[in-house]
C-alpha positions as CSV (number, residue, x, y, z in Angstrom):
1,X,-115.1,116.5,-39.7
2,X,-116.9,114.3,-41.9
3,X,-118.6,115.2,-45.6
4,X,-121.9,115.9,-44.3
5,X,-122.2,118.7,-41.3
6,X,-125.7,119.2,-40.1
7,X,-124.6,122.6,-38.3
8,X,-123.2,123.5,-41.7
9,X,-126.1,123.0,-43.7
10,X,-128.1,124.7,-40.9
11,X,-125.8,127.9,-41.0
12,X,-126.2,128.2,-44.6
13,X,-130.3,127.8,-44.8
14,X,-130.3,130.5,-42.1
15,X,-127.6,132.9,-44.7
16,X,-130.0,131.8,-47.0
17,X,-133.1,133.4,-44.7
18,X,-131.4,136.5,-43.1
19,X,-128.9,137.4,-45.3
20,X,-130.3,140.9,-47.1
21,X,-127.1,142.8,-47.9
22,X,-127.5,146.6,-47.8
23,X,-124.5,148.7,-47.9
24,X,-122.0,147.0,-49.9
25,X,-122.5,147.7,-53.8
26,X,-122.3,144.3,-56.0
27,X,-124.7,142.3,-58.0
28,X,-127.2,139.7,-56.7
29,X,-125.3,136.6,-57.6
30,X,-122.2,138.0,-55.5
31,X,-124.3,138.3,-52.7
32,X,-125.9,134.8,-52.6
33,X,-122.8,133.1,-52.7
34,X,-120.4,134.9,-50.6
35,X,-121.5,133.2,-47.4
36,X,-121.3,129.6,-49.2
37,X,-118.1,130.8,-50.8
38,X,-117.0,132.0,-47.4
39,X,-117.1,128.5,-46.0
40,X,-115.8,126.5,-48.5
41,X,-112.9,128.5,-48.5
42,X,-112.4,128.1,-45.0
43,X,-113.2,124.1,-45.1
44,X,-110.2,124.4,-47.9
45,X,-107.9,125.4,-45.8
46,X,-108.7,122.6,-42.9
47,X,-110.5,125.1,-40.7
48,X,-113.2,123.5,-38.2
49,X,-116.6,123.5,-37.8
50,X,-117.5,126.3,-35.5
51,X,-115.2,128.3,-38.1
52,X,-116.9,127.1,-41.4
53,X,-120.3,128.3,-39.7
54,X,-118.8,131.5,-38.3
55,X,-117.5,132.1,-42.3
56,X,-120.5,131.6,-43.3
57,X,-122.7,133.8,-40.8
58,X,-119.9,136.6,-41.2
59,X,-122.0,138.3,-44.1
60,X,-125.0,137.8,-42.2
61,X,-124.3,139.7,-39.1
62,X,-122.1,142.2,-41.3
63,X,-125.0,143.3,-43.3
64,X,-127.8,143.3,-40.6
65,X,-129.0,146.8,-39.8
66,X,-128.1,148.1,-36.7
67,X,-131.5,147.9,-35.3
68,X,-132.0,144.5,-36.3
69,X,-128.3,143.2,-34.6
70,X,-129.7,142.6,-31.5
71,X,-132.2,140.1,-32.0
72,X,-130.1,138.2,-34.9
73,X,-127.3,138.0,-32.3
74,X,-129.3,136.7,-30.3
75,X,-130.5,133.9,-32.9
76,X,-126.9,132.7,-33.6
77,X,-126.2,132.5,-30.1
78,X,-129.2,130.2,-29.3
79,X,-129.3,127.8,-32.7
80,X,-124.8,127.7,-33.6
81,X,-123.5,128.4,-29.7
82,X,-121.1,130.7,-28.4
83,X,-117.9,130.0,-29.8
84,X,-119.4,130.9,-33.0
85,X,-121.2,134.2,-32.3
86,X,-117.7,135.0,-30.0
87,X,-115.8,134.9,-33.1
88,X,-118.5,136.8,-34.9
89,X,-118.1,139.1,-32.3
90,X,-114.4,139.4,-33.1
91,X,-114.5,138.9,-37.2
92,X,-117.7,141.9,-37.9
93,X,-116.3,144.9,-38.9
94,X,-117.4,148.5,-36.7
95,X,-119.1,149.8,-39.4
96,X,-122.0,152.0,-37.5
97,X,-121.3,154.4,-34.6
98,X,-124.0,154.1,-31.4
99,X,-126.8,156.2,-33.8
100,X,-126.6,153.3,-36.0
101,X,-125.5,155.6,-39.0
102,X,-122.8,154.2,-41.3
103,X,-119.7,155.4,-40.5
104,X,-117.2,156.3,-43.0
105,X,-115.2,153.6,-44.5
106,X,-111.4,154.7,-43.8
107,X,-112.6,154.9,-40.2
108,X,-113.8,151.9,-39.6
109,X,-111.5,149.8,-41.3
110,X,-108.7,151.7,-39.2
111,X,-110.9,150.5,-36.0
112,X,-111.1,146.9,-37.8
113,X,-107.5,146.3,-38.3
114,X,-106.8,147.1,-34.6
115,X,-109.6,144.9,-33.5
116,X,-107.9,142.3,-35.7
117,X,-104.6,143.1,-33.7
118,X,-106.4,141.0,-30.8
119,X,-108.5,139.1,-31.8
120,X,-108.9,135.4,-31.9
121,X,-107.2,132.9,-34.3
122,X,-111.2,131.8,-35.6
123,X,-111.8,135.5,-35.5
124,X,-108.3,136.2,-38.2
125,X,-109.3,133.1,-40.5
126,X,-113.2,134.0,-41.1
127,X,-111.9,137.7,-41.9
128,X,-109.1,136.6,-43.9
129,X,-111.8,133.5,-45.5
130,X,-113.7,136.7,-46.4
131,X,-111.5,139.1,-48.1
132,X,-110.1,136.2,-50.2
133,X,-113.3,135.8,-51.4
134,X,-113.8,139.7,-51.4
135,X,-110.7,140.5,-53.6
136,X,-111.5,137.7,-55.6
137,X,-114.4,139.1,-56.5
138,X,-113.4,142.5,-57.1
139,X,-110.5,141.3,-59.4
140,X,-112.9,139.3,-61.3
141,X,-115.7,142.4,-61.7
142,X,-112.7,144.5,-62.3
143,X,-111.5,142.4,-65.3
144,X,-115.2,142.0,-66.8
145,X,-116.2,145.4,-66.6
146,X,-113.3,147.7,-66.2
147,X,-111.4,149.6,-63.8
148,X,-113.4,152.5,-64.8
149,X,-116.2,150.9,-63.4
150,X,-114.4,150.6,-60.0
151,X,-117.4,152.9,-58.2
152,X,-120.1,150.9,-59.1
153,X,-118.9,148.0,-57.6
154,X,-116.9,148.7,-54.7
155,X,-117.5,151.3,-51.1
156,X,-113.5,152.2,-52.1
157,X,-111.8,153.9,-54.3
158,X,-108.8,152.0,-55.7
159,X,-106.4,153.8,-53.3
160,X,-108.4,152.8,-50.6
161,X,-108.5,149.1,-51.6
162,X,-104.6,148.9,-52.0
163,X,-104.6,150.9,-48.7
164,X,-106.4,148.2,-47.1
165,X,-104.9,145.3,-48.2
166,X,-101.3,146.3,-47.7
167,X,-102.9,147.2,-44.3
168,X,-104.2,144.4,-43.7
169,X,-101.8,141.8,-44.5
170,X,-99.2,143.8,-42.4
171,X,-101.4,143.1,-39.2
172,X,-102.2,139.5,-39.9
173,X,-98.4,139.1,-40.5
174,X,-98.0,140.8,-37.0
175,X,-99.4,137.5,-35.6
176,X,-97.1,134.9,-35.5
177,X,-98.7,132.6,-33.0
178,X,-101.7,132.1,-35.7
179,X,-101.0,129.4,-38.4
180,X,-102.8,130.7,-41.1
181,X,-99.6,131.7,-43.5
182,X,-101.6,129.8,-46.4
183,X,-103.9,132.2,-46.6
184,X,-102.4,135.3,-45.8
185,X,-99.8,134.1,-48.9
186,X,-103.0,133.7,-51.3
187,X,-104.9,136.7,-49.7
188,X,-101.3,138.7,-50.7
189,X,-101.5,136.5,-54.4
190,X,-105.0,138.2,-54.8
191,X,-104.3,141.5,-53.9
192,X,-101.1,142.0,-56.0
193,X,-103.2,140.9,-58.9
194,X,-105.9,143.8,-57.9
195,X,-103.2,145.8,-57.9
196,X,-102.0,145.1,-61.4
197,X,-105.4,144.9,-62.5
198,X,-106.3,148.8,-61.5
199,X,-102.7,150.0,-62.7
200,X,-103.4,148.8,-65.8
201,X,-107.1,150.6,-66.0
202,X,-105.3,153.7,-65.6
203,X,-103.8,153.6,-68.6
């Protein structure tokens, strides 16, 4: 892939159009540059281009109320292809049951990690892209403002995050045929260092 990706810099003035983030607490920066953060991670780690846009669109789709879904799936789908809104398909967590009402959090990131059990190789490095960039962010916002402040900037509550990445890092390890050890090893860096950063808040 060379520097300049016109698919690339389309995917990301489209993030920069439909991305309105709704149920995930944060600040405004975070939310403008996770899906640019999301694919420069992913270009980091050699991942190509269909994968770099799906890293990128992740948030997107993630965010997009379930009313709304429909008709943005079927936007990706006509201006990226389908390999990438297949491995969208296959990255998006099941956050809202057929109501399109917010399901609770330990439920669908129960569904999420056996989704993750199948899904593709694209589908495991865009999730894994994100919650690099996720814990990242959390460890950062947790050193700035405190663990105290945990609530204000995070769905979970700090057994819940440790939870889920000790969860999650056990099923991406279950999938030897994917080559992405790099980043599960600096997804497992990142959430040790959470770990040891809301230990020591409860001091």
């Amino acid at each position: 892939m060379s520097g300049y990706s016109d698919p690339i810099n389309h995917a990301l003035a489209f993030a920069a159009k439909y991305y309105v983030p709704r149920s995930r607490k944060g600040t405004a920066l975070s939310y403008l540059t996770h899906p640019s953060h999301n694919g420069l991670i992913l270009a980091r780690y050699g991942c190509d281009e269909p994968t770099i846009i799906s890293g990128i669109l992740h948030p997107v789709l993630a965010e997009t109320r379930p009313d709304n879904q429909h008709i943005l799936r079927h936007k990706v789908a006509d201006k990226f292809g389908s390999v990438v809104i297949t491995v969208l398909s296959d990255a998006c967590e099941p956050r809202h049951d057929s109501r399109g009402q917010l399901r609770p959090w330990t439920v669908y990131k129960l569904e999420y990690l056996g989704q993750l059990a199948r899904a593709s190789n694209r589908a495991l490095e865009v999730c894994t892209g994100s919650e690099i960039h996720h814990c990242g962010s959390l460890i950062a916002d947790v050193r700035r403002l405190g663990a105290e402040y945990l609530s204000s900037i995070s769905l979970a509550n700090a057994e819940q995050l440790l939870w889920w990445y000790r969860s999650l890092l056990e099923t991406l390890e279950s999938r030897p045929e994917w080559k992405g050890r790099l980043m599960v090893n600096e997804l497992r860096l990142l959430a040790a260092e959470l770990a040891r950063q809301l230990k020591d808040g409860d001091r």
